[in-house]
Residue frames as a rotation matrix with the C-alpha (Angstrom) as fourth column:
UNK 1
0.022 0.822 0.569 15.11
-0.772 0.376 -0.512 -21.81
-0.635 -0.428 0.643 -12.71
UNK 2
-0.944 -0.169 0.285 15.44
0.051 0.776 0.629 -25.65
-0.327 0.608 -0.723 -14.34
UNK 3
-0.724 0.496 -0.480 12.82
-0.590 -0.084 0.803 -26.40
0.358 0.864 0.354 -17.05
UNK 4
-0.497 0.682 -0.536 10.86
0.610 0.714 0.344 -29.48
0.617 -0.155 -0.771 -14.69
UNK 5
-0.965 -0.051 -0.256 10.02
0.138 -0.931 -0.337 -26.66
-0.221 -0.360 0.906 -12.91
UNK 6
-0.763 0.050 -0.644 8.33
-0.489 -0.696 0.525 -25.05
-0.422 0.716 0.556 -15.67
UNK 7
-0.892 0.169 -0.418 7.52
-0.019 0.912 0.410 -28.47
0.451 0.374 -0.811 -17.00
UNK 8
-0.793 0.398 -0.462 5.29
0.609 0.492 -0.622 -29.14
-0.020 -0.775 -0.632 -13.79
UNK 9
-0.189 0.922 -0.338 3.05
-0.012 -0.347 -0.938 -26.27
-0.982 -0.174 0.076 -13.96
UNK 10
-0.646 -0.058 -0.761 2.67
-0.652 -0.477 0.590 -26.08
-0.397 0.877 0.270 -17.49
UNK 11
-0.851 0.485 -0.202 1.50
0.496 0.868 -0.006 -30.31
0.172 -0.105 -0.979 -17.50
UNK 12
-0.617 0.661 -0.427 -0.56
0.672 0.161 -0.723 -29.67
-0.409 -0.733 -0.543 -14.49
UNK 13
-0.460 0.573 -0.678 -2.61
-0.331 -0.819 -0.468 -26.36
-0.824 0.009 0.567 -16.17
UNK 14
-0.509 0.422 -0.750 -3.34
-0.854 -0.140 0.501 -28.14
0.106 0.896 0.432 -19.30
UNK 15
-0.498 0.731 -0.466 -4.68
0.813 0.581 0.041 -31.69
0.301 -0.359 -0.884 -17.49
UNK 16
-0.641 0.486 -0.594 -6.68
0.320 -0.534 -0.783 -28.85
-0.697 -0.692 0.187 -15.13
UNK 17
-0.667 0.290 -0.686 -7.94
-0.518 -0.843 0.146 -26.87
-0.536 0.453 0.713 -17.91
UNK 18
-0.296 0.501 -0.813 -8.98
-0.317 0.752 0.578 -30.58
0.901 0.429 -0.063 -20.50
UNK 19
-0.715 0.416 -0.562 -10.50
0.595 0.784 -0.176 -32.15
0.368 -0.460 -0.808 -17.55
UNK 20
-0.344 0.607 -0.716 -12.57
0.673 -0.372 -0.639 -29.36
-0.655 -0.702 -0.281 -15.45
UNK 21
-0.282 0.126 -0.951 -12.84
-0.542 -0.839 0.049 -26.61
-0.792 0.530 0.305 -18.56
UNK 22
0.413 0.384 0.825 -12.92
0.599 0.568 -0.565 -29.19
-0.686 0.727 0.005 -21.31
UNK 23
0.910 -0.356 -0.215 -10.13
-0.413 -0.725 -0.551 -26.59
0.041 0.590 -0.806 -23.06
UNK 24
0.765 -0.571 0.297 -7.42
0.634 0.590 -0.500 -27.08
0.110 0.571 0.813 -24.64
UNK 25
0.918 0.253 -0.305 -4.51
0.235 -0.967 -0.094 -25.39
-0.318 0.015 -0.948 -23.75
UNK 26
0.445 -0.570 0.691 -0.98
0.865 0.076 -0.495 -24.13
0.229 0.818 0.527 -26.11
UNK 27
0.233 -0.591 -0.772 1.80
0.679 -0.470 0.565 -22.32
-0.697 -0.655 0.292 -24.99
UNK 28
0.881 -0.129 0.456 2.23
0.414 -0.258 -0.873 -19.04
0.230 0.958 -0.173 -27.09
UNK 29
0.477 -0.773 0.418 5.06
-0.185 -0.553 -0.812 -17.96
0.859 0.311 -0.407 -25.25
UNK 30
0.592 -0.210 -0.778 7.77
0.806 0.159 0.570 -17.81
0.004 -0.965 0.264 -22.31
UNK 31
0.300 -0.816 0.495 9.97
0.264 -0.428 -0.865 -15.03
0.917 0.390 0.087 -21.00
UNK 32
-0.128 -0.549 -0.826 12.48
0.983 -0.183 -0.030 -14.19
-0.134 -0.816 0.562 -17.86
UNK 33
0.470 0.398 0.788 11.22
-0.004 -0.892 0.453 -10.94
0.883 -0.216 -0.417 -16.24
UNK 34
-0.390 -0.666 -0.637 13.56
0.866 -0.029 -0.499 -9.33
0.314 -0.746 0.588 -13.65
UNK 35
-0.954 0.137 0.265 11.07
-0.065 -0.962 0.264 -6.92
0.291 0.234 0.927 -13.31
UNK 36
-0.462 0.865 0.194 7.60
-0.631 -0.167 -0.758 -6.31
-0.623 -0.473 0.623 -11.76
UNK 37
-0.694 0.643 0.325 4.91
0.690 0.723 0.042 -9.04
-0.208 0.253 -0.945 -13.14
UNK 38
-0.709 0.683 -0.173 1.77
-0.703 -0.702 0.112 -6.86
-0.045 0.201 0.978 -14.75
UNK 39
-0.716 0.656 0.239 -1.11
0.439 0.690 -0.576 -8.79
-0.542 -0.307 -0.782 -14.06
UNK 40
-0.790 0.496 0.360 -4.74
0.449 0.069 0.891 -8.88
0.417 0.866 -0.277 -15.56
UNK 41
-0.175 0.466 0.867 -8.25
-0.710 -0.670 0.217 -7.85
0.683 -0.578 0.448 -13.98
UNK 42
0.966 0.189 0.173 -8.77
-0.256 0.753 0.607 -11.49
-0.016 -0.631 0.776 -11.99
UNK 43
0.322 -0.911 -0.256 -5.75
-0.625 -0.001 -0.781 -12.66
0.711 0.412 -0.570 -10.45
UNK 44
0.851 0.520 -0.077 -4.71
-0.158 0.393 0.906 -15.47
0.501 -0.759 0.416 -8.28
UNK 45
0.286 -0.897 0.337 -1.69
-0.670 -0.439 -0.599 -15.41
0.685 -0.054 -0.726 -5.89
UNK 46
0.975 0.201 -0.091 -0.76
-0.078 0.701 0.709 -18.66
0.206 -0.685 0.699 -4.33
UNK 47
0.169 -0.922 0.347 3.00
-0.982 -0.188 -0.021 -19.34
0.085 -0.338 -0.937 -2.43
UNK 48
0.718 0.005 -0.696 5.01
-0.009 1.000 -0.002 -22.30
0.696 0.007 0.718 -2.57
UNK 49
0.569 -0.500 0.653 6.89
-0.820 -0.405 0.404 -23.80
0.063 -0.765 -0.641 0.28
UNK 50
0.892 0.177 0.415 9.09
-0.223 0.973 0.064 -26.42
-0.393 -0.150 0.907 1.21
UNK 51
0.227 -0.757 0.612 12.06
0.866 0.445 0.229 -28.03
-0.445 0.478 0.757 -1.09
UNK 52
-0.253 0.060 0.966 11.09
0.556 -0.808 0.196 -24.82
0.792 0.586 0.171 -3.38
UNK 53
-0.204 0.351 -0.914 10.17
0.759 -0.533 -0.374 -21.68
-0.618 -0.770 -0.158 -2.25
UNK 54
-0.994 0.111 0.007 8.85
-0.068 -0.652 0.755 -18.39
0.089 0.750 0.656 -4.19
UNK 55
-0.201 0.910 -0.362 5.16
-0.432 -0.414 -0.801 -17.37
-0.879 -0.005 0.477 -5.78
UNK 56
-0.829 0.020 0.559 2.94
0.400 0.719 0.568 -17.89
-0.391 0.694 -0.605 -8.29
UNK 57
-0.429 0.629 -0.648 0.71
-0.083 -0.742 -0.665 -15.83
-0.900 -0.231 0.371 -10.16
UNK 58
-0.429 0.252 0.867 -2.07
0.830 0.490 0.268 -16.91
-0.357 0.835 -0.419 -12.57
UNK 59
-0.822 -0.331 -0.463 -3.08
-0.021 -0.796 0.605 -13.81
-0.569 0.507 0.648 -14.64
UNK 60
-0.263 0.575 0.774 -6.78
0.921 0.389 0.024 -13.99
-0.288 0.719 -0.632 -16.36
UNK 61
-0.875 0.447 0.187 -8.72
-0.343 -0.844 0.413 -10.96
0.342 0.297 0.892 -18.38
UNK 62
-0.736 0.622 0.269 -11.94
-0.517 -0.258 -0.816 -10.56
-0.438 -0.740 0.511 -16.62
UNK 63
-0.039 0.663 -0.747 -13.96
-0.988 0.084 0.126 -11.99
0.147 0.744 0.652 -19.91
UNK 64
-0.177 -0.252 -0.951 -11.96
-0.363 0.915 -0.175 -15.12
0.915 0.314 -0.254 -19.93
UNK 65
-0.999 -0.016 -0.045 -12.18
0.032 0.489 -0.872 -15.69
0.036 -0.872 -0.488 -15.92
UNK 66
-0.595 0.751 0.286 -15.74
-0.725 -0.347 -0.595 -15.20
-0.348 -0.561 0.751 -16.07
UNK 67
0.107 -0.012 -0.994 -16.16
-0.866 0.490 -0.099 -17.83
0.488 0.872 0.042 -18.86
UNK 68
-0.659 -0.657 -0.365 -14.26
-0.421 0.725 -0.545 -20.16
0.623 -0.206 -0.755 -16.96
UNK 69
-0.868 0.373 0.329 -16.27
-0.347 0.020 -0.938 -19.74
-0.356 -0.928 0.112 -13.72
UNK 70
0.335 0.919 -0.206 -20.01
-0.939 0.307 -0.155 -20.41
-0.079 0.246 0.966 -15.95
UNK 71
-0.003 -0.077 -0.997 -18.23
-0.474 0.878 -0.066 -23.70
0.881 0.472 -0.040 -17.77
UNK 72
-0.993 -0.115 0.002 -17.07
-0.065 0.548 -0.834 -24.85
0.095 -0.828 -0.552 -13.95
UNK 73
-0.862 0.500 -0.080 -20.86
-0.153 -0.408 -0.900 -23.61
-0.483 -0.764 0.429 -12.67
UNK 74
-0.523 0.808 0.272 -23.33
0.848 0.462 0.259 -23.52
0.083 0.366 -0.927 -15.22
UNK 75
0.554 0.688 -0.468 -24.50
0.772 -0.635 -0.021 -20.15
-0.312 -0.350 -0.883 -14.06
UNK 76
0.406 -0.296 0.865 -24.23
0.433 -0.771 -0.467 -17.12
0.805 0.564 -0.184 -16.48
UNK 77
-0.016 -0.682 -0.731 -21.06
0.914 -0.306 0.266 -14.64
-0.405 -0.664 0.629 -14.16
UNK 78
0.713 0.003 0.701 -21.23
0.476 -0.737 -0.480 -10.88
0.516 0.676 -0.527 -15.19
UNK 79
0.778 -0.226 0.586 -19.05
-0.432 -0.870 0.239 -9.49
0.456 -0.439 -0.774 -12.15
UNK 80
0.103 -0.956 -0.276 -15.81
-0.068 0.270 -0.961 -10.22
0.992 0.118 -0.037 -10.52
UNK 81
0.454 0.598 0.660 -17.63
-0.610 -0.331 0.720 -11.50
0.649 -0.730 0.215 -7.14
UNK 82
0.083 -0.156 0.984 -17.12
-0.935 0.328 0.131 -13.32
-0.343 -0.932 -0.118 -4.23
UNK 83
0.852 0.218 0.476 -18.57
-0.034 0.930 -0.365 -16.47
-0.523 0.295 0.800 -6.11
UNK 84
0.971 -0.238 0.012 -16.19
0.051 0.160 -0.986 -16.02
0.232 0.958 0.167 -8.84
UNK 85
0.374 -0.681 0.630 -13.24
-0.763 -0.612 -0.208 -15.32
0.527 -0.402 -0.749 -6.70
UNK 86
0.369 -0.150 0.917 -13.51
-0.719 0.580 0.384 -18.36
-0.589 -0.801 0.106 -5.05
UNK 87
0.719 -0.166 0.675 -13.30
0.354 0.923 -0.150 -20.41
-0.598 0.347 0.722 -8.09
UNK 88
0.586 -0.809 0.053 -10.56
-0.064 -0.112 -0.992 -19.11
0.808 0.578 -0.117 -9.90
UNK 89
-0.204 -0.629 0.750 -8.55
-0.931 0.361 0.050 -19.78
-0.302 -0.689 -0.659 -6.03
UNK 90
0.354 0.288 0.890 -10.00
-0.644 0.765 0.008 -22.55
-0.678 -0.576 0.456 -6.03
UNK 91
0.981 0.074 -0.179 -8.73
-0.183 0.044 -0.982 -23.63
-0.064 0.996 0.056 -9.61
UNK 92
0.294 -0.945 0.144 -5.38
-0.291 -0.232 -0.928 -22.24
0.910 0.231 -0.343 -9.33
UNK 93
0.566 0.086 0.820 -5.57
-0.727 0.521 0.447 -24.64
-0.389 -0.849 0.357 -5.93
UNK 94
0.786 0.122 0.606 -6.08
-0.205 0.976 0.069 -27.50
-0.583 -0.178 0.792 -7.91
UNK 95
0.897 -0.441 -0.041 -3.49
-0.178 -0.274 -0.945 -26.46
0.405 0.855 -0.324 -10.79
UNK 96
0.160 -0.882 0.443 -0.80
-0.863 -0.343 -0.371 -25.48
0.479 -0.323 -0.816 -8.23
UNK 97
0.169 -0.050 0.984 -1.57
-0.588 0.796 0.141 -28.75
-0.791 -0.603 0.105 -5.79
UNK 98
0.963 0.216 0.160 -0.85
-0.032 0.683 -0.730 -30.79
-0.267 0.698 0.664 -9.51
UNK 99
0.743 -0.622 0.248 1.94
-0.284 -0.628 -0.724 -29.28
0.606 0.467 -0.643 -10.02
UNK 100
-0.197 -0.504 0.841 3.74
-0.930 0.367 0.002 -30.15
-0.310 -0.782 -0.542 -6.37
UNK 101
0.732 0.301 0.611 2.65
-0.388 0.922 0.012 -33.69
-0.559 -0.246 0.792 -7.27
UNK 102
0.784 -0.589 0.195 4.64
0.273 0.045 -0.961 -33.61
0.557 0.807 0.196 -10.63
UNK 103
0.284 -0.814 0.507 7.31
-0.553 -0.571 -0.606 -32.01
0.783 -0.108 -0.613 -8.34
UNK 104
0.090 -0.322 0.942 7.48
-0.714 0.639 0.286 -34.49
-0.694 -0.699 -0.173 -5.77
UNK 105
0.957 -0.084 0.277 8.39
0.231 0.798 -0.556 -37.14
-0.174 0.597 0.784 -8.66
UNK 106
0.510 -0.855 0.094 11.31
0.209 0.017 -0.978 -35.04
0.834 0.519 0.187 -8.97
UNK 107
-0.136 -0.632 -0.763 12.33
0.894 0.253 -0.369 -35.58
0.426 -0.732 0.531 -5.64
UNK 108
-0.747 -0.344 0.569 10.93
0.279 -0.939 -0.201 -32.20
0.603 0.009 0.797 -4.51
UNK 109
-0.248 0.883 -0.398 8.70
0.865 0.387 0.320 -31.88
0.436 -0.265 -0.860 -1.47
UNK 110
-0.930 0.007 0.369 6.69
0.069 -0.979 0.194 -28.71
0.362 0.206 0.909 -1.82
UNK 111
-0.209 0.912 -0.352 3.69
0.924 0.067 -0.375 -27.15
-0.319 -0.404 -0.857 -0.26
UNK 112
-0.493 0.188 0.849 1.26
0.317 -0.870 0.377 -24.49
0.810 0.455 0.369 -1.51
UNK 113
-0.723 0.433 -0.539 -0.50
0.451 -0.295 -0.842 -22.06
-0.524 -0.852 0.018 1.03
UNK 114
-0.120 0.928 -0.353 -3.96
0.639 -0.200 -0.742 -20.63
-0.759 -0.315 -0.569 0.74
UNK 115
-0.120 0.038 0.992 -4.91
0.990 -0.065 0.122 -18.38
0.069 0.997 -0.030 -2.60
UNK 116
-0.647 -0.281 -0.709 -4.69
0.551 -0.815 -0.180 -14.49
-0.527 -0.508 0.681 -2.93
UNK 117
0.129 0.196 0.972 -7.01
0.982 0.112 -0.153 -12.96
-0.139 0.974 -0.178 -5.03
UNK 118
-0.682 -0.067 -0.728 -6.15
-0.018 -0.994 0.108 -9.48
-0.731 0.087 0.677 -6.44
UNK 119
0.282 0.936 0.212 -8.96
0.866 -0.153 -0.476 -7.69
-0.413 0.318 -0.853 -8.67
UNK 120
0.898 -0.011 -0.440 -8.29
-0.103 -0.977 -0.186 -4.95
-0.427 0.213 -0.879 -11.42
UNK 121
0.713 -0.398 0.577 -6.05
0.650 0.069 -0.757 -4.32
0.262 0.915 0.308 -14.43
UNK 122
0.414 -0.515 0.751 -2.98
0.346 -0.674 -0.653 -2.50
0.842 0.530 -0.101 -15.66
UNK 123
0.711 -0.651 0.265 -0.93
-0.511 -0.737 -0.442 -3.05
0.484 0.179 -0.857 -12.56
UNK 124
-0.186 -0.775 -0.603 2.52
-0.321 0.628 -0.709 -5.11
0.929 0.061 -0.366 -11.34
UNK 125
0.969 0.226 -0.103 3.61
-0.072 0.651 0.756 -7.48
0.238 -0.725 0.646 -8.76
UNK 126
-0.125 -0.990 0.072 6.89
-0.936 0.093 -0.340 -7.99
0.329 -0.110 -0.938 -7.47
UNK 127
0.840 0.187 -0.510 6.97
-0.093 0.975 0.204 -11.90
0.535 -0.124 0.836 -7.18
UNK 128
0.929 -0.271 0.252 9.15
-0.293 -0.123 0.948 -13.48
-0.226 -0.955 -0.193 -4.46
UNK 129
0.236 -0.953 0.188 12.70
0.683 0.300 0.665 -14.07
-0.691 -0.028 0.722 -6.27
UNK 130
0.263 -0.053 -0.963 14.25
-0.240 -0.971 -0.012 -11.77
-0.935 0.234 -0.268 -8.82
UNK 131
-0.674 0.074 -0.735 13.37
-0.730 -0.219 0.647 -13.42
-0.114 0.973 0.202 -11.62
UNK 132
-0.247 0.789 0.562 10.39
-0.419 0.436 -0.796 -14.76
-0.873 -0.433 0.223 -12.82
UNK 133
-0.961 -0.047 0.271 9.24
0.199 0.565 0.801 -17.29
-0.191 0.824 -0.533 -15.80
UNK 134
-0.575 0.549 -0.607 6.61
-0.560 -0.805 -0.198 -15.80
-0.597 0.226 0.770 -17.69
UNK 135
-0.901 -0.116 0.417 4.18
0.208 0.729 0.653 -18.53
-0.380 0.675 -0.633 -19.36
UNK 136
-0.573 0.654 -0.493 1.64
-0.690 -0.710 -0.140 -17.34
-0.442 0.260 0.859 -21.99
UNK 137
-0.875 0.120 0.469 -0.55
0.054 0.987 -0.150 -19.52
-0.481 -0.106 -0.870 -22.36
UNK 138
-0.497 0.834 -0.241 -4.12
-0.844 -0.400 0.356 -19.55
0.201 0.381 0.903 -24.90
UNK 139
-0.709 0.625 0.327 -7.38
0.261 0.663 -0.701 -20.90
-0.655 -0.412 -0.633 -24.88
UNK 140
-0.458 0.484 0.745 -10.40
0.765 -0.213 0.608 -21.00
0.453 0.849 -0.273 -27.20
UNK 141
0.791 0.547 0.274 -12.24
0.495 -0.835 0.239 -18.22
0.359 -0.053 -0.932 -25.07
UNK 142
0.912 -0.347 0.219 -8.75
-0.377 -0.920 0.112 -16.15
0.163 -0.184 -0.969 -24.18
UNK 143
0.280 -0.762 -0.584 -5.40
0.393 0.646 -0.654 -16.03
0.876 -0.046 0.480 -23.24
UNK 144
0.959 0.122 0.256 -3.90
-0.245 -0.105 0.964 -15.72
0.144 -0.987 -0.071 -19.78
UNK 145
0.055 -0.970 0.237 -0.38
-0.490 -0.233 -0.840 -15.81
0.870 -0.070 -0.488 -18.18
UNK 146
0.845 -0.287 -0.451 1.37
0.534 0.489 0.690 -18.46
0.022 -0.824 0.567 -15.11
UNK 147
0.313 -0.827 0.467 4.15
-0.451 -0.562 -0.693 -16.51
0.836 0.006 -0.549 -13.84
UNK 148
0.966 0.099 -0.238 6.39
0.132 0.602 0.787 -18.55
0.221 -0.792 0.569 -11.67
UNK 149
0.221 -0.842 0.492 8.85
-0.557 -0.523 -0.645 -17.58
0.800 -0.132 -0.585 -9.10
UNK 150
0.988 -0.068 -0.139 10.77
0.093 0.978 0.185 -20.41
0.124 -0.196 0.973 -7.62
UNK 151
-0.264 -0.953 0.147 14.48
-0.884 0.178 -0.432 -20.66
0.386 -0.244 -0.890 -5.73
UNK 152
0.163 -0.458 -0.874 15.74
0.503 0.800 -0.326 -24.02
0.849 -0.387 0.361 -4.06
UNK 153
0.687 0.521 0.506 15.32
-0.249 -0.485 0.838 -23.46
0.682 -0.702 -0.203 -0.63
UNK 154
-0.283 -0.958 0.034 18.28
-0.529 0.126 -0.839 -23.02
0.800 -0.256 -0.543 1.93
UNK 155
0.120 0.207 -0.971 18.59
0.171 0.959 0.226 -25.58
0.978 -0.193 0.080 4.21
């Protein structure tokens, strides 16, 4: 997987995060996983078509996605509802739809489809290529994980 890739969501989550969150956000790590994805308790699962092809899977603890959802809202979040479900898709929308933009500078024209959410901790994903870039990522109220699985699509 090439690094503008990488590059692209990585940009696009920290404009997303300083503009709508007002957070800063600082990469504490990356690693290549040929191996199920373990996910958090709020998760969002969005596909990319097009030039690329593959998944994408944003990864929050339940504390930190509720957080997120009040700063967006304004309204205290205690549960992992319907409301709150929508905005963390709706987030990892605007992330992933930044991200194709940054990728269509590099001559890549990609589309994202509709958001998955999965709910609940302490188990994996199989993402859609056999191997996946692993980006840990912090924040003052938590960290959280972009796992992106990306191939060059066959013509």
């Amino acid at each position: 997987m090439k690094a503008e890739y990488i590059n692209a969501f990585y940009l696009a989550t920290q404009d997303v995060f300083r503009l709508m969150l007002d957070l800063e956000t600082t990469r504490l790590a990356m690693r290549v996983t040929e191996e199920l994805v373990p996910f958090r308790e709020a998760n969002v699962v969005i596909g990319v078509t097009g030039d690329l092809a593959g998944s994408l899977l944003y990864s929050f603890p339940k504390n930190m996605a509720l957080e997120m959802v009040r700063i967006m809202s304004g309204m205290e979040m205690t549960e992992l509802d319907a409301f709150v479900t929508s905005a963390m898709g709706e987030l990892a929308n605007i992330i992933s739809g930044n991200a194709m933009t940054r990728l269509f500078e590099s001559n890549f024209r990609c589309d994202i489809v509709p958001p998955q959410i999965l709910i609940g901790g302490g188990q994996s994903l199989s993402m859609a290529t056999p191997q996946a870039i692993v980006l840990q990522l912090q924040t003052s109220i938590g960290a959280f994980e972009v796992s992106i699985s990306l191939r060059t699509a066959k013509s």
